[in-house]
C-alpha positions in Angstrom: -4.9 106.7 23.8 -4.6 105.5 20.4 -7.3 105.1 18.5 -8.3 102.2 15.9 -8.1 104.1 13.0 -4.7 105.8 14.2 -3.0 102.1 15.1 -4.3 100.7 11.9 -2.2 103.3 10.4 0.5 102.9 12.2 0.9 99.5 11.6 0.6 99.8 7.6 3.2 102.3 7.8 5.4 99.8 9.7 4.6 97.1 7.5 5.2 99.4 4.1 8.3 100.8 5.8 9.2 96.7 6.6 8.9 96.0 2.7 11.5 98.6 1.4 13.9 98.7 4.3 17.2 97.5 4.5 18.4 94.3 7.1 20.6 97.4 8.8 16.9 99.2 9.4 14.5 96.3 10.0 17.2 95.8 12.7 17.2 99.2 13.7 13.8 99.1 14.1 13.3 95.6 15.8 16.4 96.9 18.1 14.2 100.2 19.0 11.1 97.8 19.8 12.6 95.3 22.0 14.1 98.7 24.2 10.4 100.4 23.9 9.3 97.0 25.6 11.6 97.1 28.5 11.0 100.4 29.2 7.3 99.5 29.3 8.6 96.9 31.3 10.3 98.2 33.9 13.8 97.7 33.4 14.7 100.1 32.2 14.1 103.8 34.2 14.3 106.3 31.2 13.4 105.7 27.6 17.0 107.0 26.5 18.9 104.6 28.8 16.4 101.4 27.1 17.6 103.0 23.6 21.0 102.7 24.4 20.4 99.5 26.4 22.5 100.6 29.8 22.9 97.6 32.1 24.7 99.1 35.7 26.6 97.6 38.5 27.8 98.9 41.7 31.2 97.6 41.9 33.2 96.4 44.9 35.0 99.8 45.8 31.6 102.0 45.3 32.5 103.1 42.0 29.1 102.8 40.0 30.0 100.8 36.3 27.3 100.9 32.8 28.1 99.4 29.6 26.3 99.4 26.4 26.9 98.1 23.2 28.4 99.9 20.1 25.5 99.5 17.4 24.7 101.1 14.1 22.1 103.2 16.6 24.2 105.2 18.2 26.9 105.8 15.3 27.4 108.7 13.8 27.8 109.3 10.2 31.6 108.4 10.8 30.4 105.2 12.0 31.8 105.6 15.3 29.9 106.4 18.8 28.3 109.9 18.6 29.9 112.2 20.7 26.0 113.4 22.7 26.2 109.3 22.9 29.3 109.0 25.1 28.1 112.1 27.2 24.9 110.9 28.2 26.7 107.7 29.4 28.8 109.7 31.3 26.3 111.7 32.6 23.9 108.4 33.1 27.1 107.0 35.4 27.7 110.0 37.5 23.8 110.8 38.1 23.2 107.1 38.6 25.7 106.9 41.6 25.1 110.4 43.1 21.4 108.8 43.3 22.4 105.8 45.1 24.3 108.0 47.6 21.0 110.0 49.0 18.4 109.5 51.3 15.1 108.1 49.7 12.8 110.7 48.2 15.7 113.3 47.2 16.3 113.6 43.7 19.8 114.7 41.2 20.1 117.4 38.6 23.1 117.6 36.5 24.3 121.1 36.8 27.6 121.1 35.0 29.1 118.5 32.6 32.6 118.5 30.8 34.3 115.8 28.7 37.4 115.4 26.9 37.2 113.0 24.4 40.3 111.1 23.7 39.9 108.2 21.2 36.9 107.5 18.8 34.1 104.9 20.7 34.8 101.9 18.4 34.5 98.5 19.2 32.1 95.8 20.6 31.2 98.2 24.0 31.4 101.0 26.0 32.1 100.9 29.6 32.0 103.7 31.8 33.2 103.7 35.4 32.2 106.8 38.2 33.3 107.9 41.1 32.0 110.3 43.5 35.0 112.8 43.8 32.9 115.6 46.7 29.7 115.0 48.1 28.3 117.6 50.2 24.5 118.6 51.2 23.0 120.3 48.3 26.3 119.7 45.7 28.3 116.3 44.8 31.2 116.6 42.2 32.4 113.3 39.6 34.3 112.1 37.4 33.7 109.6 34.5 35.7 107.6 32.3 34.9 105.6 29.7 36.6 102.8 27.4 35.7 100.7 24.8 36.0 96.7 25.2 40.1 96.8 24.7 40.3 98.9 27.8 41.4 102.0 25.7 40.4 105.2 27.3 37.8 106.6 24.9 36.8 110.0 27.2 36.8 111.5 30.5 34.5 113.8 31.9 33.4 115.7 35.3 30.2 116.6 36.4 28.3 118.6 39.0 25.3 117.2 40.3 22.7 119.3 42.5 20.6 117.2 45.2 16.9 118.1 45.2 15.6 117.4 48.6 11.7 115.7 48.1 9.0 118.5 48.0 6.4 118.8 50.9 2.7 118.5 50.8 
């Protein structure tokens, strides 16, 4: 729990950091804020899918679809989506659908992940389509691709995920 002293601190660092940052970084930071609260909120299931604001959608054939935006965030120093970026979103998409595919009270592990990247992630959004490619008892096999908001393929990638059956008292 946070203390009085320790918030009061923390909110004069905010506020000093506030004065001296740059509209990129108050943005940044009011960004970051907004995806803490959702998180808090419950829409969001992990703190790394609020940060990169994931929104996901079954689609009509059973493929499982996320987007997210393309935002100074998740650049890297290129300016361009970092690389760890588009493979958690792959990984996010294929985990995500492999979980919808269980019984209730089992649980996924990614146990191997490979992507080819193909194009930089420029552009207004990323969208990233899976599919489940094997699905057997204990093992279910992938794939992922993902392109940017001009339908250009910007990666693909293939995962293994391993189904955790739910623990017994």
């Amino acid at each position: 729990m946070l203390t009085m002293t320790k918030k009061n601190k923390l909110l004069d660092e905010i506020e000093q950091y506030l004065t001296m940052a740059s509209s990129e970084n108050r943005e940044i930071l009011e960004t970051l804020f907004r995806n803490i609260k959702e998180k808090h909120n419950g829409k969001h299931r992990s703190y790394l899918s609020a940060l990169m604001q994931v929104k996901g959608t079954v689609l009509e054939n059973g493929n499982y679809e996320i987007r997210i935006p393309i935002q100074p965030l998740i650049h890297n120093p290129l300016g361009m989506v970092h690389g760890g970026i588009i493979a958690s979103v792959i990984d996010i998409s294929m985990g995500s659908i492999v979980h919808r595919s269980i019984p209730d009270g089992y649980a996924t592990v990614t146990t191997e992940l490979k992507i080819n990247y193909l194009k930089p992630g420029l552009g207004k959004e990323l969208i990233c389509v899976a599919s489940i490619l094997h699905k057997g008892n204990s093992l279910c096999v992938c794939e992922a691709r993902v392109y940017n908001d001009e339908e250009s393929l910007v990666a693909i990638g293939t995962g293994s995920f391993f189904v955790l059956k739910p623990r017994t008292s």
